[in-house]
Backbone and ligand atoms as CSV (ligand in chain L), in Angstrom:
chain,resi,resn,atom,element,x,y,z
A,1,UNK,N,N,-90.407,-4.722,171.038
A,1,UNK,CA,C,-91.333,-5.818,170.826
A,1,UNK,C,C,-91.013,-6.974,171.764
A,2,UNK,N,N,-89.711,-7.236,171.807
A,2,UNK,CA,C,-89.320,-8.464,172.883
A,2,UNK,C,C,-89.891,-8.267,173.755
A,3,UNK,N,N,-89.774,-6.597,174.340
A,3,UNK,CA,C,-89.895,-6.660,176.307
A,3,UNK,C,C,-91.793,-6.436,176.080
A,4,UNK,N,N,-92.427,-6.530,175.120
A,4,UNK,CA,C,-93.843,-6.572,175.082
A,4,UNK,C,C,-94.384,-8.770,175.290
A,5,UNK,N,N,-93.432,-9.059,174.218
A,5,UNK,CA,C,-93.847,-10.722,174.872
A,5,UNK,C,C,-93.386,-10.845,175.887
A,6,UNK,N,N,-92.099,-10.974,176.644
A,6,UNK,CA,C,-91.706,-11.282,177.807
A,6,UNK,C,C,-92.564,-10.796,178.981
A,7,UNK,N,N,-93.230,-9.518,178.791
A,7,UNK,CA,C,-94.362,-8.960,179.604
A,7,UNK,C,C,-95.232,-9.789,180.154
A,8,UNK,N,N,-96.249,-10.560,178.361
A,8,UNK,CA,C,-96.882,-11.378,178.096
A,8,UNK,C,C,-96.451,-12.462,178.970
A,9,UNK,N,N,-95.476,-13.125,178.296
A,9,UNK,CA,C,-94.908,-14.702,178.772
A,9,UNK,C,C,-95.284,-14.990,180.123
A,10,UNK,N,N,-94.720,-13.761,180.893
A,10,UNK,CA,C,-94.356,-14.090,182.464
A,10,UNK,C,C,-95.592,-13.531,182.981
A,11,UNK,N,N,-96.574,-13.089,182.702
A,11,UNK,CA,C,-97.281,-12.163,183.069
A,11,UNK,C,C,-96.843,-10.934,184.199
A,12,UNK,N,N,-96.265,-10.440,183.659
A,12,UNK,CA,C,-95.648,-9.557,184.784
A,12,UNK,C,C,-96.324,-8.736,185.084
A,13,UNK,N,N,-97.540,-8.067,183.394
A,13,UNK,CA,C,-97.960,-6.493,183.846
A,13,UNK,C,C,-99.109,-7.192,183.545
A,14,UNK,N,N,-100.069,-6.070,183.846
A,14,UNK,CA,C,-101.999,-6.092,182.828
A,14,UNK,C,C,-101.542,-6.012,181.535
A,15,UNK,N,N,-102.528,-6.915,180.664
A,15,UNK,CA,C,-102.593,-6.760,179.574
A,15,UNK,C,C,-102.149,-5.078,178.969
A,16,UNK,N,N,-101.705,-5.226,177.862
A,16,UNK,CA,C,-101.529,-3.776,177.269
A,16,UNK,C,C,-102.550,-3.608,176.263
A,17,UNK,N,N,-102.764,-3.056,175.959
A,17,UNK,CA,C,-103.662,-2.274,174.591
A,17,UNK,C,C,-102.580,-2.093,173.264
A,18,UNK,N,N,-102.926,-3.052,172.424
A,18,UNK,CA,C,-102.246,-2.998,171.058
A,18,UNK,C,C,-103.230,-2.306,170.115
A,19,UNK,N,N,-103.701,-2.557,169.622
A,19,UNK,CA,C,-104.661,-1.702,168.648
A,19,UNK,C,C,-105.759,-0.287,169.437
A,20,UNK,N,N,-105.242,0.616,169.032
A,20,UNK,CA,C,-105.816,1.389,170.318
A,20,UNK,C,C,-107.085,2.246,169.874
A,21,UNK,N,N,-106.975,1.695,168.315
A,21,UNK,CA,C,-108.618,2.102,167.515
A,21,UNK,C,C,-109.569,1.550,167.854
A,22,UNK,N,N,-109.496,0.155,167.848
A,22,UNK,CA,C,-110.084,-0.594,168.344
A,22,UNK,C,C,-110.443,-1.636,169.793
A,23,UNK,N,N,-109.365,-0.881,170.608
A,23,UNK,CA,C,-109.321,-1.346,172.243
A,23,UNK,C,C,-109.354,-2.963,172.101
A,24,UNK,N,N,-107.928,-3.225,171.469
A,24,UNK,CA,C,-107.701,-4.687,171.543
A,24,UNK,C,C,-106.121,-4.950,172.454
A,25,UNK,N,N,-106.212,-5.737,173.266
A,25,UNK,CA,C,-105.252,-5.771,173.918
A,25,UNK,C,C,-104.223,-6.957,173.210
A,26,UNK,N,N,-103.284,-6.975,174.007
A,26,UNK,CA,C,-102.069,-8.349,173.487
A,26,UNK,C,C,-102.941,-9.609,174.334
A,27,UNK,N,N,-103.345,-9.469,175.326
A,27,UNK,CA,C,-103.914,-10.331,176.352
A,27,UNK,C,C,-104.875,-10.917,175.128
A,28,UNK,N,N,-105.896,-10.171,174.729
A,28,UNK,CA,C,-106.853,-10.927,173.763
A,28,UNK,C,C,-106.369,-11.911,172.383
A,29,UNK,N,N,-105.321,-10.730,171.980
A,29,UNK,CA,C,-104.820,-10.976,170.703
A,29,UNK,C,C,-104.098,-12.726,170.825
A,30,UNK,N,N,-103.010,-12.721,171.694
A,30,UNK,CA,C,-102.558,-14.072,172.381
A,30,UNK,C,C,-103.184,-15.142,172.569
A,31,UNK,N,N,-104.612,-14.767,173.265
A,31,UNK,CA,C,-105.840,-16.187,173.592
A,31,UNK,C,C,-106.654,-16.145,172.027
A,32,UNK,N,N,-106.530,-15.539,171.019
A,32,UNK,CA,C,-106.791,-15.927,169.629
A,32,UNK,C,C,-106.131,-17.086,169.105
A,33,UNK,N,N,-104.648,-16.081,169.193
A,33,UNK,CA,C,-104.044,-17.131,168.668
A,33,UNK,C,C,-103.415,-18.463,169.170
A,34,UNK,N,N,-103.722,-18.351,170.484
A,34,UNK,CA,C,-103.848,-19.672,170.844
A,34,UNK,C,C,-104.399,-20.646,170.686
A,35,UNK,N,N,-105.686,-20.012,170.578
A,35,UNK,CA,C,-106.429,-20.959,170.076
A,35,UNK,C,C,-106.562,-21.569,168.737
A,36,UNK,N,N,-105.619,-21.296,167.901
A,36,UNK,CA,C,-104.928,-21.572,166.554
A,36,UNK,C,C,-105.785,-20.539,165.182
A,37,UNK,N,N,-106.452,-19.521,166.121
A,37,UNK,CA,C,-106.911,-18.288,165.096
A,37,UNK,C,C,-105.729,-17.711,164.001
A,38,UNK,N,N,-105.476,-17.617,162.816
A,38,UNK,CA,C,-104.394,-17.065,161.951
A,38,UNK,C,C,-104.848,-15.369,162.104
A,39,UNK,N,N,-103.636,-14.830,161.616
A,39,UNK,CA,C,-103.889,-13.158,161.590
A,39,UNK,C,C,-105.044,-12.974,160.557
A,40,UNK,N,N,-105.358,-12.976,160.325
A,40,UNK,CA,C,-105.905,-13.055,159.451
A,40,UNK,C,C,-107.642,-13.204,160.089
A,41,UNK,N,N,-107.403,-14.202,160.565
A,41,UNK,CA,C,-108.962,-14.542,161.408
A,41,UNK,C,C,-109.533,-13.383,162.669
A,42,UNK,N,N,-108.271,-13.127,162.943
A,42,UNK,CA,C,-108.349,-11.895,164.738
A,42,UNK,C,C,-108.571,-11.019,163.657
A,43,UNK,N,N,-107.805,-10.426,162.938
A,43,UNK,CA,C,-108.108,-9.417,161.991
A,43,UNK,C,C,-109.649,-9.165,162.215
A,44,UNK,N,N,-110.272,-10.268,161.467
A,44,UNK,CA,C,-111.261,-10.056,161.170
A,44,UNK,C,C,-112.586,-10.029,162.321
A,45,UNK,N,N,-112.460,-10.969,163.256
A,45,UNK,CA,C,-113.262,-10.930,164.195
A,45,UNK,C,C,-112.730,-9.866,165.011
A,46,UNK,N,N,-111.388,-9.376,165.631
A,46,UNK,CA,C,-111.601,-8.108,166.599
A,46,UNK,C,C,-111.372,-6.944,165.465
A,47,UNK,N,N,-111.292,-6.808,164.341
A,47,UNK,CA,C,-110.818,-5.661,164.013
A,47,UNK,C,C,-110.010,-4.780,164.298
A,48,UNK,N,N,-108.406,-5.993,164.725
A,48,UNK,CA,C,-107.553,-5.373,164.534
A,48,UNK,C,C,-106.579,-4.773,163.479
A,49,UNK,N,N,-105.937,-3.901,163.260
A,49,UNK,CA,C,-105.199,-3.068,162.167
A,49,UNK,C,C,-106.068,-2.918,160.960
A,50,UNK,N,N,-107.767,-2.969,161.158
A,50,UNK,CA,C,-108.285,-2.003,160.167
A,50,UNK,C,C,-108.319,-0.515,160.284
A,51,UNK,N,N,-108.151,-0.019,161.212
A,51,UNK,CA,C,-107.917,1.105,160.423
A,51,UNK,C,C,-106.840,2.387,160.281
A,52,UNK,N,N,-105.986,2.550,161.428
A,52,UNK,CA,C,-104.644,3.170,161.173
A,52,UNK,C,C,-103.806,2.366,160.628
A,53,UNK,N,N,-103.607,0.814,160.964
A,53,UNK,CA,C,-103.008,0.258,161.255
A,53,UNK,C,C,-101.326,0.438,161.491
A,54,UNK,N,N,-101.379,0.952,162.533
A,54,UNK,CA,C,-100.045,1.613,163.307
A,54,UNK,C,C,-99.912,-0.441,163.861
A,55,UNK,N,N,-100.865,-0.870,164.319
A,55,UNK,CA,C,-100.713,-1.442,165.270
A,55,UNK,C,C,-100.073,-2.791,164.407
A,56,UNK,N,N,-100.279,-3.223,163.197
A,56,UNK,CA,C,-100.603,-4.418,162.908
A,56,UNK,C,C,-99.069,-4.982,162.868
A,57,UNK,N,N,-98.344,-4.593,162.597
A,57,UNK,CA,C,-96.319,-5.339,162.992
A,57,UNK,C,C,-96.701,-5.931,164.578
A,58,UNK,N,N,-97.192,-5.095,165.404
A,58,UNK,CA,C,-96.898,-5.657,166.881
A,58,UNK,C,C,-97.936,-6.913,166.863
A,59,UNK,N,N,-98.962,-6.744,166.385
A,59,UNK,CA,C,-100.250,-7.717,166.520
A,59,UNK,C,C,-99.717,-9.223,165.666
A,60,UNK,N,N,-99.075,-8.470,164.886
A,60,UNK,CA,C,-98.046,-9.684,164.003
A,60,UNK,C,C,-97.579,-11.098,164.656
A,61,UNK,N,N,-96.342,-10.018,165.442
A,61,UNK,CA,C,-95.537,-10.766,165.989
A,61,UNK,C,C,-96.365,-10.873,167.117
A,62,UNK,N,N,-97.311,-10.788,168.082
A,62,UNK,CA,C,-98.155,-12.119,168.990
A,62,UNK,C,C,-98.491,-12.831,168.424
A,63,UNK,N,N,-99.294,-12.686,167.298
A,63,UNK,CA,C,-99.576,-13.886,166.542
A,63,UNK,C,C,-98.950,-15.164,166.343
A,64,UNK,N,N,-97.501,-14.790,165.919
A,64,UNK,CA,C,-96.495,-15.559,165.280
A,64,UNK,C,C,-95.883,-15.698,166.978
A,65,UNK,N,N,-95.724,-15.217,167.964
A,65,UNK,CA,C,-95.047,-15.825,169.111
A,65,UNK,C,C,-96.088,-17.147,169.815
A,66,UNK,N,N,-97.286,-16.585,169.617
A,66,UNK,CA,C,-97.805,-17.540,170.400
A,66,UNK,C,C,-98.974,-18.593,169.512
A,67,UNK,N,N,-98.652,-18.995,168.505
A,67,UNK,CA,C,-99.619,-19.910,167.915
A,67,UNK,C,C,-98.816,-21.158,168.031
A,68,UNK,N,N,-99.916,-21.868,167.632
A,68,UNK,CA,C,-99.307,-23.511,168.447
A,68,UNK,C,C,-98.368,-23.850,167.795
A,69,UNK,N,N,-97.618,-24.580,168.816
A,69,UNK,CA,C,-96.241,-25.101,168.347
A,69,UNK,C,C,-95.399,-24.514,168.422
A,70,UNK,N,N,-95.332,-23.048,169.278
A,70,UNK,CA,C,-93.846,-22.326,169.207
A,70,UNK,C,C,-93.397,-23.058,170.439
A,71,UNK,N,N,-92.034,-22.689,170.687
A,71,UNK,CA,C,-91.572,-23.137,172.195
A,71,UNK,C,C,-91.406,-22.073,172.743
A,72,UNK,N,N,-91.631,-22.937,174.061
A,72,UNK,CA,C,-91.625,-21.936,175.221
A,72,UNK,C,C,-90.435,-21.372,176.111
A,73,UNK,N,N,-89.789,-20.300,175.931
A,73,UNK,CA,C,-89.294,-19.727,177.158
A,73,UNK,C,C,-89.299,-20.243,178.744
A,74,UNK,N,N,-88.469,-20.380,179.130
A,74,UNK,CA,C,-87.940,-20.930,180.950
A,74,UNK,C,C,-87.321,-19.731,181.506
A,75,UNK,N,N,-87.569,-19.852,182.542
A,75,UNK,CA,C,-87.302,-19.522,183.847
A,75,UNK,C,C,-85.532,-20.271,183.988
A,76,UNK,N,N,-84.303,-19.833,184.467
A,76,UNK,CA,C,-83.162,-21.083,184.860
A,76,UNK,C,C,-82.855,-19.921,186.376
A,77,UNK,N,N,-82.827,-20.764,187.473
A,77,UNK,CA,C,-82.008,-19.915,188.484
A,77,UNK,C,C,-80.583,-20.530,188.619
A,78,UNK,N,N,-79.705,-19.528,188.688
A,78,UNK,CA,C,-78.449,-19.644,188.461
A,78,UNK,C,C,-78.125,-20.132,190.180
A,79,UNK,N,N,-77.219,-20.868,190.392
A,79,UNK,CA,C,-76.848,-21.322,191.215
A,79,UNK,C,C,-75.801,-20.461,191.974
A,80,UNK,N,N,-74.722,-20.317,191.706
A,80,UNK,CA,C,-74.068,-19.601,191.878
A,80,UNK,C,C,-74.501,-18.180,192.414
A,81,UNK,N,N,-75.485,-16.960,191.318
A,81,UNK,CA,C,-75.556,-16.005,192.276
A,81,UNK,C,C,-77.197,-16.553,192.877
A,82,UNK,N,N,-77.772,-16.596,193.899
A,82,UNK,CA,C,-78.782,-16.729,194.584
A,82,UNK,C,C,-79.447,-15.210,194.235
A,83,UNK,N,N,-80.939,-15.270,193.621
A,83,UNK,CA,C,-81.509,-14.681,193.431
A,83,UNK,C,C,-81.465,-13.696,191.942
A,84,UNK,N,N,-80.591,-14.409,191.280
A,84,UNK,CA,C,-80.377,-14.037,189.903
A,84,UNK,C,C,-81.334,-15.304,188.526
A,85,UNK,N,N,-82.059,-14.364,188.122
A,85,UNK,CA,C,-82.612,-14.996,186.795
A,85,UNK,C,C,-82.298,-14.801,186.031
A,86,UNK,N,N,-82.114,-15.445,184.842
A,86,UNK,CA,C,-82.348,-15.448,183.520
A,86,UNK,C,C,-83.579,-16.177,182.349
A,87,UNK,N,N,-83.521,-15.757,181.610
A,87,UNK,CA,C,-84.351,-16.344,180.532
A,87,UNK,C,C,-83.452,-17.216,179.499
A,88,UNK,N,N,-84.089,-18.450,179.290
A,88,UNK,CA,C,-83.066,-18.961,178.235
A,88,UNK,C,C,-84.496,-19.400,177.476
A,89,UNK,N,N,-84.290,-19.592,176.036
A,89,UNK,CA,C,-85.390,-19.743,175.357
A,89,UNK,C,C,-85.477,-20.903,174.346
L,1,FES,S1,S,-104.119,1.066,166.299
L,1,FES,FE1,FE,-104.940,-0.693,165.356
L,1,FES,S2,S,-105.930,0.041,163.611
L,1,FES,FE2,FE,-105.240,1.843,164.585
């Protein structure tokens, strides 16, 4: 689940497909709840985790990573080795 937000965060990849009954991605699920949609609300407007719901733990936790007011994850480049990142959060 981590290396699925960090995906997110940084945008590293294309959106993924979380609910795959319903062809809902994390990309969508994220700009819900950004927009201060509760699970509850995406639920209902994309119809996610009605109906296997295999998906709804992962759809969860976007929810809960990215609704307003979480903090955000950085970028720190280490000085020492040149060209080494980390994440501090
Ligand atoms: S994968 Fe989301 S309801 Fe089946």
């Amino acid at each position: 689940m981590r290396a699925i937000i960090i995906r997110r965060r940084f945008k590293l990849f294309k959106p993924m497909i979380i609910c795959v009954c319903r062809r809902v991605s994390d990309k969508t699920i994220a700009q819900c709840a950004r927009s201060g949609m509760a699970f509850d609300d995406i639920q209902l407007e994309l119809g996610v985790a009605t109906q296997c719901g295999q998906c709804e733990g992962c759809a969860r936790d976007i929810v809960a990573e990215c609704a307003p007011g979480q903090s955000v994850a950085h970028l720190q480049q280490h000085n020492a080795e040149p060209g080494r990142v980390s994440i501090a959060a």
